[in-house]
Structures are given as structure tokens and as C-alpha cells.
VEXLUM-910615 format. One record per residue: x, y, z of N, C-alpha, C in turn. Coordinates in steps of 0.1 Angstrom, whole numbers. Example, Ala and Ser with C-alpha at 12.3 -4.5 7.8 and 13.67 -1.06 7.14 Angstrom:
2
<rec><n_xx>132</n_xx><n_yy>-57</n_yy><n_zz>78</n_zz><ca_xx>123</ca_xx><ca_yy>-45</ca_yy><ca_zz>78</ca_zz><c_xx>132</c_xx><c_yy>-33</c_yy><c_zz>78</c_zz></rec>
<rec><n_xx>128</n_xx><n_yy>-22</n_yy><n_zz>71</n_zz><ca_xx>137</ca_xx><ca_yy>-11</ca_yy><ca_zz>71</ca_zz><c_xx>129</c_xx><c_yy>0</c_yy><c_zz>79</c_zz></rec>
This chain:
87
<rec><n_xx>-224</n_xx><n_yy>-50</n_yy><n_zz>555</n_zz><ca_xx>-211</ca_xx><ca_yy>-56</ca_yy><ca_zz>555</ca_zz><c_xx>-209</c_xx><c_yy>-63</c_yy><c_zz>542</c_zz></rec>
<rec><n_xx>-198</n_xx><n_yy>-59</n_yy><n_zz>536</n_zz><ca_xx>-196</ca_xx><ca_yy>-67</ca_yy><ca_zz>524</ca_zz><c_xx>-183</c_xx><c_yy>-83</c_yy><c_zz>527</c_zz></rec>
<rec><n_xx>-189</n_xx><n_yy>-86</n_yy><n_zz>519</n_zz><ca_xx>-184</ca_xx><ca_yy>-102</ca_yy><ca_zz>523</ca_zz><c_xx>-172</c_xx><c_yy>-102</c_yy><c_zz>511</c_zz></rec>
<rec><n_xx>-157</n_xx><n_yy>-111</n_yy><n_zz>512</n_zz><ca_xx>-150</ca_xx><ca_yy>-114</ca_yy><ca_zz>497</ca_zz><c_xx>-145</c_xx><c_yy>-124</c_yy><c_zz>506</c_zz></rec>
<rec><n_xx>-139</n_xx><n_yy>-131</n_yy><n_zz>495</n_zz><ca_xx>-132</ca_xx><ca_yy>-142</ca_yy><ca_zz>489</ca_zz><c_xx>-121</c_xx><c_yy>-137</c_yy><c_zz>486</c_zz></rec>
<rec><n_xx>-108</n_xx><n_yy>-136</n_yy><n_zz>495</n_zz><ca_xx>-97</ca_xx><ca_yy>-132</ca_yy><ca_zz>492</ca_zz><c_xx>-87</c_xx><c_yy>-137</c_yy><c_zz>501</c_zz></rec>
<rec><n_xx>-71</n_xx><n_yy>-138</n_yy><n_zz>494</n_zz><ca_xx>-60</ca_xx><ca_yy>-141</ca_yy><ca_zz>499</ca_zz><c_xx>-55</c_xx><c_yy>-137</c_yy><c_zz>511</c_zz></rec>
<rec><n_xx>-47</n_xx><n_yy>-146</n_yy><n_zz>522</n_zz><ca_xx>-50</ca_xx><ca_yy>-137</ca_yy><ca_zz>536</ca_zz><c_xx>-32</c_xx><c_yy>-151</c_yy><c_zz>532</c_zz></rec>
<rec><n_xx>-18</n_xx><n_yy>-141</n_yy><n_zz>533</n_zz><ca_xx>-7</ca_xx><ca_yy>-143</ca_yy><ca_zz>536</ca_zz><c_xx>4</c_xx><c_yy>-153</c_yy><c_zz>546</c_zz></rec>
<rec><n_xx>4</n_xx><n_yy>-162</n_yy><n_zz>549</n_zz><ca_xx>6</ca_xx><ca_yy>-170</ca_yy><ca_zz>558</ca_zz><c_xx>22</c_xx><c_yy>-173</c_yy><c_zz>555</c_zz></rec>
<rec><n_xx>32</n_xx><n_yy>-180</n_yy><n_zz>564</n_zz><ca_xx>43</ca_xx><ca_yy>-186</ca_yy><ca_zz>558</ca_zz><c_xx>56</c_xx><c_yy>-179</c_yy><c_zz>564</c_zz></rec>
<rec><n_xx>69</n_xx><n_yy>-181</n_yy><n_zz>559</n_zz><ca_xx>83</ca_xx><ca_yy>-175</ca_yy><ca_zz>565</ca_zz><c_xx>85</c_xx><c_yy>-165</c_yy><c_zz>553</c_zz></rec>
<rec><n_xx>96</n_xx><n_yy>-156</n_yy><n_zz>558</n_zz><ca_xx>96</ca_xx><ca_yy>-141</ca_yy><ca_zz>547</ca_zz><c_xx>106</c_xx><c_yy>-149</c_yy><c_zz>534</c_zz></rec>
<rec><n_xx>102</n_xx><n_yy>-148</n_yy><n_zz>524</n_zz><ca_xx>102</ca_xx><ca_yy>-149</ca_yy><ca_zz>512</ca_zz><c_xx>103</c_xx><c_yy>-163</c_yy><c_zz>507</c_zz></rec>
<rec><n_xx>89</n_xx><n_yy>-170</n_yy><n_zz>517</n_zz><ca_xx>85</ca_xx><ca_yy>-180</ca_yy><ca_zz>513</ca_zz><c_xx>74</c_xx><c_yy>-184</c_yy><c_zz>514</c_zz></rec>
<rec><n_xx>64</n_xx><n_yy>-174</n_yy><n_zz>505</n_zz><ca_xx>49</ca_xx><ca_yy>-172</ca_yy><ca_zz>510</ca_zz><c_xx>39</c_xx><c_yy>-185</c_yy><c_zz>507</c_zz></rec>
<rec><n_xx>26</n_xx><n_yy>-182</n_yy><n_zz>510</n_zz><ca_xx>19</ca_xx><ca_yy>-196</ca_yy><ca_zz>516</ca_zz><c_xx>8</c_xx><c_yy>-187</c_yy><c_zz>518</c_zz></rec>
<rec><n_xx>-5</n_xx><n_yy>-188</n_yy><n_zz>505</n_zz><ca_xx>-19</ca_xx><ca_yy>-180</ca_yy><ca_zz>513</ca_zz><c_xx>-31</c_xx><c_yy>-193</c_yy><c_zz>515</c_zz></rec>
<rec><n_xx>-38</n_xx><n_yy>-188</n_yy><n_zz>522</n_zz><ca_xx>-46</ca_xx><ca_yy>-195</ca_yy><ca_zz>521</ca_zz><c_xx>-61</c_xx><c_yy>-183</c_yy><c_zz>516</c_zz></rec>
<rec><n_xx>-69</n_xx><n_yy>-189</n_yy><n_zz>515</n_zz><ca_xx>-81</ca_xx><ca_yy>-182</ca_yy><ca_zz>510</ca_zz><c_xx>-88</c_xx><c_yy>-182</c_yy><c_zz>519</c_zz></rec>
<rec><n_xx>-96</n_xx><n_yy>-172</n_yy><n_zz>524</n_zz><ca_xx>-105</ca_xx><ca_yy>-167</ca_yy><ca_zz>535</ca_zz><c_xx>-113</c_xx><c_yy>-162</c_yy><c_zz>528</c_zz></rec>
<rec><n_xx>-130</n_xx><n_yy>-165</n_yy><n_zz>537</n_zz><ca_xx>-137</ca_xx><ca_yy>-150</ca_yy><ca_zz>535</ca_zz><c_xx>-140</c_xx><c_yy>-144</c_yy><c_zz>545</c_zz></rec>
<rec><n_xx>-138</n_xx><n_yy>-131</n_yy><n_zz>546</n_zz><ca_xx>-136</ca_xx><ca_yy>-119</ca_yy><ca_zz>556</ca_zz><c_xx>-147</c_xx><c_yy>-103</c_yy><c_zz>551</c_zz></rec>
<rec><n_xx>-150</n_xx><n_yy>-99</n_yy><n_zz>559</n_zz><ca_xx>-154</ca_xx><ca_yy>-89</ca_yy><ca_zz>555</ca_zz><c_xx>-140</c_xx><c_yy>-77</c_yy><c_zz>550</c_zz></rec>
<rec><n_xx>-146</n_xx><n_yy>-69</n_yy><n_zz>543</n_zz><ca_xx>-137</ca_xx><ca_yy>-65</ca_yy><ca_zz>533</ca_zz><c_xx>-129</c_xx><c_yy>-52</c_yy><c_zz>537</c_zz></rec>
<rec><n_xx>-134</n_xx><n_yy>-47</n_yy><n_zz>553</n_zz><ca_xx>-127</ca_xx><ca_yy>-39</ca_yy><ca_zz>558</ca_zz><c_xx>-116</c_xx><c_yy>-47</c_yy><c_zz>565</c_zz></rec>
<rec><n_xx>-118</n_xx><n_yy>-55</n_yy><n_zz>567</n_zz><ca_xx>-108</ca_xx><ca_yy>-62</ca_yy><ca_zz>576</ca_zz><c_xx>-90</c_xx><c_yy>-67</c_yy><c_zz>569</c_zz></rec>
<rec><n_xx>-82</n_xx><n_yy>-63</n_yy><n_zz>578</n_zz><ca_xx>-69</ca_xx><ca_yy>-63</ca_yy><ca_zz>568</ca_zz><c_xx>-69</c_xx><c_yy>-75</c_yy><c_zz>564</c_zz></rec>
<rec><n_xx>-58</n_xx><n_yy>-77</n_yy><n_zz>552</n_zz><ca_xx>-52</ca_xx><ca_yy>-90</ca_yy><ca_zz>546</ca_zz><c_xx>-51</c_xx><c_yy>-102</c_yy><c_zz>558</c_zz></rec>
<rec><n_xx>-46</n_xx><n_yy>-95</n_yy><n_zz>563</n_zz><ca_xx>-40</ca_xx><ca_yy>-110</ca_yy><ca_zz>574</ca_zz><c_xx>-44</c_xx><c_yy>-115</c_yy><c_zz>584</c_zz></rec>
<rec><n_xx>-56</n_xx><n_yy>-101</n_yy><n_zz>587</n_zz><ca_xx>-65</ca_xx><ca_yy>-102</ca_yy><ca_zz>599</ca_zz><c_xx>-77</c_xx><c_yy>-112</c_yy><c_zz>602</c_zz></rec>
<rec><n_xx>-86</n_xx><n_yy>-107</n_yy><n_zz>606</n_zz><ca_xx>-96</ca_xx><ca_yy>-116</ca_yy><ca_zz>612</ca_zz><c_xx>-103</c_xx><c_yy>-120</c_yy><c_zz>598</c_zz></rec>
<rec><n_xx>-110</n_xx><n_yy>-134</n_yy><n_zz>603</n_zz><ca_xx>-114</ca_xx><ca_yy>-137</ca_yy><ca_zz>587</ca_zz><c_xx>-128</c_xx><c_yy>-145</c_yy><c_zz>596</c_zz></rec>
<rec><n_xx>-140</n_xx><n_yy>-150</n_yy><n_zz>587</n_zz><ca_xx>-151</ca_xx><ca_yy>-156</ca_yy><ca_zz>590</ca_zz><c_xx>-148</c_xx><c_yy>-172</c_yy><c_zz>589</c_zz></rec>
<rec><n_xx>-143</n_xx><n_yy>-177</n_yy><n_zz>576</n_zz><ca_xx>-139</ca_xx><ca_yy>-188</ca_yy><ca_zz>573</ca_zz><c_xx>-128</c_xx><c_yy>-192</c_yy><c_zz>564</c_zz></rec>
<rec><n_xx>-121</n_xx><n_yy>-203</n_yy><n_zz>568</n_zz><ca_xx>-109</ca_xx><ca_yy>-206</ca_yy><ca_zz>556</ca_zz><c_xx>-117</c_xx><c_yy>-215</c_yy><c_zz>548</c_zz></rec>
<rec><n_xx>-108</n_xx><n_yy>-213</n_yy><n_zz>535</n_zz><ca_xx>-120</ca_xx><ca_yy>-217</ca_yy><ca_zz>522</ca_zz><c_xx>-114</c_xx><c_yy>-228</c_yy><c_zz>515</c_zz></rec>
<rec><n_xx>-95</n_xx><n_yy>-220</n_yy><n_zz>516</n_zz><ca_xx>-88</ca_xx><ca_yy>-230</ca_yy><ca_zz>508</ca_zz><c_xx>-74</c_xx><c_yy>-226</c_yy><c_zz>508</c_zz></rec>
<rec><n_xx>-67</n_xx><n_yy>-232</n_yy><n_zz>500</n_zz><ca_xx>-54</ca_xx><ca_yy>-230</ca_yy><ca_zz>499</ca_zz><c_xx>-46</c_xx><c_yy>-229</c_yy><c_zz>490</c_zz></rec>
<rec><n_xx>-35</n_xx><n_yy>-220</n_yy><n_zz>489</n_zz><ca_xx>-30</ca_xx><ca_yy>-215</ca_yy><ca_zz>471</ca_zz><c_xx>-15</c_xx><c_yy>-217</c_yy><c_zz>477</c_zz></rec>
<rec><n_xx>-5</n_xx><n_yy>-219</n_yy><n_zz>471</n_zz><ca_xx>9</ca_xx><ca_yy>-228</ca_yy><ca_zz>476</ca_zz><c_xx>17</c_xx><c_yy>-227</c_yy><c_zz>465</c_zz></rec>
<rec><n_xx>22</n_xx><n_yy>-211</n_yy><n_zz>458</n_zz><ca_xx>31</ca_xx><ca_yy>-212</ca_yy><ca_zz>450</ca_zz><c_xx>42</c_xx><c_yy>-217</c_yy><c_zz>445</c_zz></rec>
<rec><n_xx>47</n_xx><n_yy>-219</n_yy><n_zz>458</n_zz><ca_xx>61</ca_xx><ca_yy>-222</ca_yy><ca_zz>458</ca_zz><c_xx>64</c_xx><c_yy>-240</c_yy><c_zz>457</c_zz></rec>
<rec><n_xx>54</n_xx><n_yy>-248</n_yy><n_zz>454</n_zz><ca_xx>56</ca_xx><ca_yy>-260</ca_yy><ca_zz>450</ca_zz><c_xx>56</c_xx><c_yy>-263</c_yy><c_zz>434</c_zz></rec>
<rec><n_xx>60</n_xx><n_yy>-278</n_yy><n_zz>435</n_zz><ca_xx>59</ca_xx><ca_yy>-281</ca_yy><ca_zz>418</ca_zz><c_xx>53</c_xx><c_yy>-290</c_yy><c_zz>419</c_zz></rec>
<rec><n_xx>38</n_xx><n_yy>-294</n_yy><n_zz>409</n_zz><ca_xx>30</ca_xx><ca_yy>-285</ca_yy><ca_zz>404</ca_zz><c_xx>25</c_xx><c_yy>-272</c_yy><c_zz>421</c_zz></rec>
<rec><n_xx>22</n_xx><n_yy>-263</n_yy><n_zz>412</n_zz><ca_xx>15</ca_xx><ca_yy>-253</ca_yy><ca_zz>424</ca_zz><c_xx>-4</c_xx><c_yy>-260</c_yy><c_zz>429</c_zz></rec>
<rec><n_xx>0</n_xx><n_yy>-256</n_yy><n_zz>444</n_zz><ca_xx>-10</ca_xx><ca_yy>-263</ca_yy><ca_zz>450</ca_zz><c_xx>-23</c_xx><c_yy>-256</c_yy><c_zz>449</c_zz></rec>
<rec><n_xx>-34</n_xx><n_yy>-256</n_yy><n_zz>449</n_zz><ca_xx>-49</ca_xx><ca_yy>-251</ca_yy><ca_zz>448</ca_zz><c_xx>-57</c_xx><c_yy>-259</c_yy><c_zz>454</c_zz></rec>
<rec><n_xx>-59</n_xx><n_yy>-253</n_yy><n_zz>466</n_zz><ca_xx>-72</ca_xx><ca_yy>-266</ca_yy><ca_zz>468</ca_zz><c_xx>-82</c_xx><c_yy>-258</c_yy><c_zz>474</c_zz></rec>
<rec><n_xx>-95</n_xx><n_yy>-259</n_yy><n_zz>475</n_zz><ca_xx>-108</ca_xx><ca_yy>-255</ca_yy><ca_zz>473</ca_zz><c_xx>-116</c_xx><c_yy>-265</c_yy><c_zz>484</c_zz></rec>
<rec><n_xx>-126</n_xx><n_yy>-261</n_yy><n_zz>494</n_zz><ca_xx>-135</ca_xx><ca_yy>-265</ca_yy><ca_zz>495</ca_zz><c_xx>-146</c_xx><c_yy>-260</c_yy><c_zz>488</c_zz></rec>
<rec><n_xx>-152</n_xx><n_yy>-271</n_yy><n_zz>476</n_zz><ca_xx>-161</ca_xx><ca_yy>-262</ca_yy><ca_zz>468</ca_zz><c_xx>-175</c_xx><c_yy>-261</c_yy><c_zz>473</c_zz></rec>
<rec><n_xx>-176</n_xx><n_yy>-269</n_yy><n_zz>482</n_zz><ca_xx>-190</ca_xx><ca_yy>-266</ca_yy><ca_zz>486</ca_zz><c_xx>-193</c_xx><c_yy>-255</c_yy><c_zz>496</c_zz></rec>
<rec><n_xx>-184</n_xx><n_yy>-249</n_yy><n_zz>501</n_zz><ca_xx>-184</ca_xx><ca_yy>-239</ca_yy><ca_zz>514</ca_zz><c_xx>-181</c_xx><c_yy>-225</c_yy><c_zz>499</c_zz></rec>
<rec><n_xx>-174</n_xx><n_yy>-227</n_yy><n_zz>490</n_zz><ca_xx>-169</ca_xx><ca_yy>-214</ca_yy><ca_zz>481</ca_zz><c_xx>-181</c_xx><c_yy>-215</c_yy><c_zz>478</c_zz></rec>
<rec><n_xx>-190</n_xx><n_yy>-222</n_yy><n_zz>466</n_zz><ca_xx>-204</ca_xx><ca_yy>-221</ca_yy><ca_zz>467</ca_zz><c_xx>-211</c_xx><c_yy>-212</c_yy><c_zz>475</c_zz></rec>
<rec><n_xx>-216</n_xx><n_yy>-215</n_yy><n_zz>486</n_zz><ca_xx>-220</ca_xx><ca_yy>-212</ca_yy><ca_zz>491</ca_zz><c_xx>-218</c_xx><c_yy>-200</c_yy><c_zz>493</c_zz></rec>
<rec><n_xx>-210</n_xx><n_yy>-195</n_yy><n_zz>496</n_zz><ca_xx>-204</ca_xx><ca_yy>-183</ca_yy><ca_zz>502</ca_zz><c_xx>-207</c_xx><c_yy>-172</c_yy><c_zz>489</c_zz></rec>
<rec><n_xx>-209</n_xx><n_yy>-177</n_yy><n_zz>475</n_zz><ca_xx>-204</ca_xx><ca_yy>-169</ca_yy><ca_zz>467</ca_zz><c_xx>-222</c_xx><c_yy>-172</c_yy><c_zz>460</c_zz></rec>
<rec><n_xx>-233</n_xx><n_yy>-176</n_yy><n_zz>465</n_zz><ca_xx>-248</ca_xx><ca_yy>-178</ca_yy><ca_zz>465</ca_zz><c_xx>-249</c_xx><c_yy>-167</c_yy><c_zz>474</c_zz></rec>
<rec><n_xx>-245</n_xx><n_yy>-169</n_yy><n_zz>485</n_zz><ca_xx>-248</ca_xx><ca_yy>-154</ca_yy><ca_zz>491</ca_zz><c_xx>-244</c_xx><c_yy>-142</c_yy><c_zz>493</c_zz></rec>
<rec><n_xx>-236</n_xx><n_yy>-137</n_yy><n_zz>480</n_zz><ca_xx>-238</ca_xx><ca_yy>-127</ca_yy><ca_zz>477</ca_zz><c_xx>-217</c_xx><c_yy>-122</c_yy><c_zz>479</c_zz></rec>
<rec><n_xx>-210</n_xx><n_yy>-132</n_yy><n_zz>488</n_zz><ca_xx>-196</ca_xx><ca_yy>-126</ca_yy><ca_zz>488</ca_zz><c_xx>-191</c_xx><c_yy>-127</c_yy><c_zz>472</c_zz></rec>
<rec><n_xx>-181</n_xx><n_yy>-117</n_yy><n_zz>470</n_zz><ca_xx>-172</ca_xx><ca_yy>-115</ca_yy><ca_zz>460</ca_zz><c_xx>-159</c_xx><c_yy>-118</c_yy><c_zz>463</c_zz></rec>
<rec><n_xx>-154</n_xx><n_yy>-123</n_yy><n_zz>453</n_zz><ca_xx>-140</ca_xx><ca_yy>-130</ca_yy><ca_zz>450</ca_zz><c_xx>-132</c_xx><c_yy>-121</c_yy><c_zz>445</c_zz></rec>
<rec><n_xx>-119</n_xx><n_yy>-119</n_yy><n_zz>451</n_zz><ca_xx>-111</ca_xx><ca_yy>-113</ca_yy><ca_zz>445</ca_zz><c_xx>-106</c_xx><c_yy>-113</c_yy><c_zz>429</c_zz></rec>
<rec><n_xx>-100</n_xx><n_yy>-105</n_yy><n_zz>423</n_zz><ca_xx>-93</ca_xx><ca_yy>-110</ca_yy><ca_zz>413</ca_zz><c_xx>-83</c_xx><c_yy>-121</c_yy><c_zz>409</c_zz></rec>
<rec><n_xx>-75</n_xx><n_yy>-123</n_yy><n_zz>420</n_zz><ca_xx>-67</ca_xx><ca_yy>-135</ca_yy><ca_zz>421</ca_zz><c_xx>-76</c_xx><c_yy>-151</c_yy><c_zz>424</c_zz></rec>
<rec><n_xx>-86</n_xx><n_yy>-146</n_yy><n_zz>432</n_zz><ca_xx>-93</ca_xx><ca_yy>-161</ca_yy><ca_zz>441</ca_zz><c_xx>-104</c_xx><c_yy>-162</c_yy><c_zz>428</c_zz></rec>
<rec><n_xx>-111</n_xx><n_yy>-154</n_yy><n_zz>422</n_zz><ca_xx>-117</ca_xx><ca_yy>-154</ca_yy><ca_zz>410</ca_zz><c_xx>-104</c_xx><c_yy>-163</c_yy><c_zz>397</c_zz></rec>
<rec><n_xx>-95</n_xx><n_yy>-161</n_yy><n_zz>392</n_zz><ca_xx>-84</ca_xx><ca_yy>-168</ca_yy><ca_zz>384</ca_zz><c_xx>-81</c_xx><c_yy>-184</c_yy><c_zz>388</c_zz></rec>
<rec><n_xx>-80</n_xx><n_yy>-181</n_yy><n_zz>402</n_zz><ca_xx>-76</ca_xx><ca_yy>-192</ca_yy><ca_zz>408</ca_zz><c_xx>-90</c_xx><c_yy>-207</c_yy><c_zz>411</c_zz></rec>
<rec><n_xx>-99</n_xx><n_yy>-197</n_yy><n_zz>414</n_zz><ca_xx>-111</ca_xx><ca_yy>-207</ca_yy><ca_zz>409</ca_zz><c_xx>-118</c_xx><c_yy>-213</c_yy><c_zz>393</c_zz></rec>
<rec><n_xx>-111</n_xx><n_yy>-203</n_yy><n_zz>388</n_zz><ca_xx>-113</ca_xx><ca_yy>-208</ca_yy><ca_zz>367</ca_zz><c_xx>-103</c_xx><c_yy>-218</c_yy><c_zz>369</c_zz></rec>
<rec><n_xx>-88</n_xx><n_yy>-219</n_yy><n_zz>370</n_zz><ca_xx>-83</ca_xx><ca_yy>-226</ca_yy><ca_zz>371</ca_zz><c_xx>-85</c_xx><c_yy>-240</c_yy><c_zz>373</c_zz></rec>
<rec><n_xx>-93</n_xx><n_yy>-243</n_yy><n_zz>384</n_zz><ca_xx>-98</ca_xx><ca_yy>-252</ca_yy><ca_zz>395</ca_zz><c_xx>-112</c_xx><c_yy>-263</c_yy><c_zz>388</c_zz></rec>
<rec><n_xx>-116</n_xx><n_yy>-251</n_yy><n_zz>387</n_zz><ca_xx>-132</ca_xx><ca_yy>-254</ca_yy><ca_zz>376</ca_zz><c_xx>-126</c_xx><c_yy>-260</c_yy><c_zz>359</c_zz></rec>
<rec><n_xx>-120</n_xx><n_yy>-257</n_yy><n_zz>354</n_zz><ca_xx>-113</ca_xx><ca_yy>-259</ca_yy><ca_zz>340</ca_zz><c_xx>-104</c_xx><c_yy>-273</c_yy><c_zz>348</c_zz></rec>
<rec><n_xx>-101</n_xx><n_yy>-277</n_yy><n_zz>359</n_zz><ca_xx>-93</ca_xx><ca_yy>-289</ca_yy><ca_zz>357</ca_zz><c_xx>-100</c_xx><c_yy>-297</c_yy><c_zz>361</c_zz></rec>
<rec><n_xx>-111</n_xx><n_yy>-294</n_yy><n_zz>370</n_zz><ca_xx>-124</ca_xx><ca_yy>-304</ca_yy><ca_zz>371</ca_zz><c_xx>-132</c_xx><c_yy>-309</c_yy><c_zz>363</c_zz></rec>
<rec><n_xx>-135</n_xx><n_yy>-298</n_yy><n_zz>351</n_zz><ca_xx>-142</ca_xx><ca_yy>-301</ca_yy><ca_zz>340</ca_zz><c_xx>-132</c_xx><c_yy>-313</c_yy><c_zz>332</c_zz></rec>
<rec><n_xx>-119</n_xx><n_yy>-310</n_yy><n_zz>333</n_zz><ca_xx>-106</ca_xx><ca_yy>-321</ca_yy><ca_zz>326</ca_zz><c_xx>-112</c_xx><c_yy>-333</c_yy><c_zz>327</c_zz></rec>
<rec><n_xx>-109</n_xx><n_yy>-336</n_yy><n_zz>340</n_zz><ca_xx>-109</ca_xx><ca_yy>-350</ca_yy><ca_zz>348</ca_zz><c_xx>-121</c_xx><c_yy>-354</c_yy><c_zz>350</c_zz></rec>
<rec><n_xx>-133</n_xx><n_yy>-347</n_yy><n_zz>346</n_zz><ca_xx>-147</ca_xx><ca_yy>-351</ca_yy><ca_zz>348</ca_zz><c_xx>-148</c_xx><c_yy>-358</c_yy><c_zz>334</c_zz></rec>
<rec><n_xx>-144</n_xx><n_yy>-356</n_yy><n_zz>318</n_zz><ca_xx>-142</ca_xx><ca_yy>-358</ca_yy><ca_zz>310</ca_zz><c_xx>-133</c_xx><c_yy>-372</c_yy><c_zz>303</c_zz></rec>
<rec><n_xx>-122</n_xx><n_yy>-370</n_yy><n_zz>319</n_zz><ca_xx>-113</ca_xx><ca_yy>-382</ca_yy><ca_zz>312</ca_zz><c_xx>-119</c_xx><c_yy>-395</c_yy><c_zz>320</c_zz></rec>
């Protein structure tokens, strides 16, 4: 079974809202998932990201893979933590 870290669509039609799931990777977008991880919220000002980093960790120690998006969106996350760890 391969494991990811990817976007799973939530929200009203053309006002989307994903949250981040890990799911095995045959499983559709929307469908069944193992755990919610976090949440991505475009359509706000600033745009929302939020992470539980200690479950993404983990999840990503044992071997799941992140999407291309959930991978960007975690640089993101990590680069603003390193910010504010700084200031």
C-alpha cells in the first residue's frame, strides 16, 4: 500500500476549500482518507495553511509521500517557521 500526503477538495462550487489528507494513493481525491493532516484555504486574505507538524512528520518518517502541491505548501510553512523562529 502506498501511503501520500495529498489534497482531498472540500467546500461550495467555485469556492474551493482542501484540506490535506493521508490516504492511500489508489483511493480517489475526495474519498476515504486515513488521517486529516491540515488545511489549505485559498480563497482568504492572507491564504490559510495550517499543519499539524507533528502527525506530517510522522507520516512522512514512515515512508508516505507528499504530493507536489502538499510538498510546496509545506516549504512554504517550514520557511515561515524558520522566519518567526528567528525574529
Amino acid at each position: 500500500m502506498s501511503v501520500k500526503l495529498r489534497l482531498s477538495r472540500v467546500g461550495a462550487k467555485k469556492n474551493p476549500f482542501y484540506r490535506v489528507v493521508v490516504t492511500n494513493s489508489r483511493s480517489p481525491r475526495d474519498g476515504r482518507f486515513i488521517e486529516h493532516v491540515g488545511v489549505y484555504d485559498p480563497n482568504r486574505d492572507p491564504v490559510e495553511i495550517r499543519f499539524d507538524m507533528d502527525r506530517v512528520k510522522h507520516w512522512l518518517s514512515v515512508g508516505a509521500t507528499p504530493s507536489e502541491t502538499v510538498s510546496e505548501l509545506l516549504r512554504v510553512v517550514e520557511t515561515a517557521q524558520a522566519a518567526d523562529a528567528k525574529a
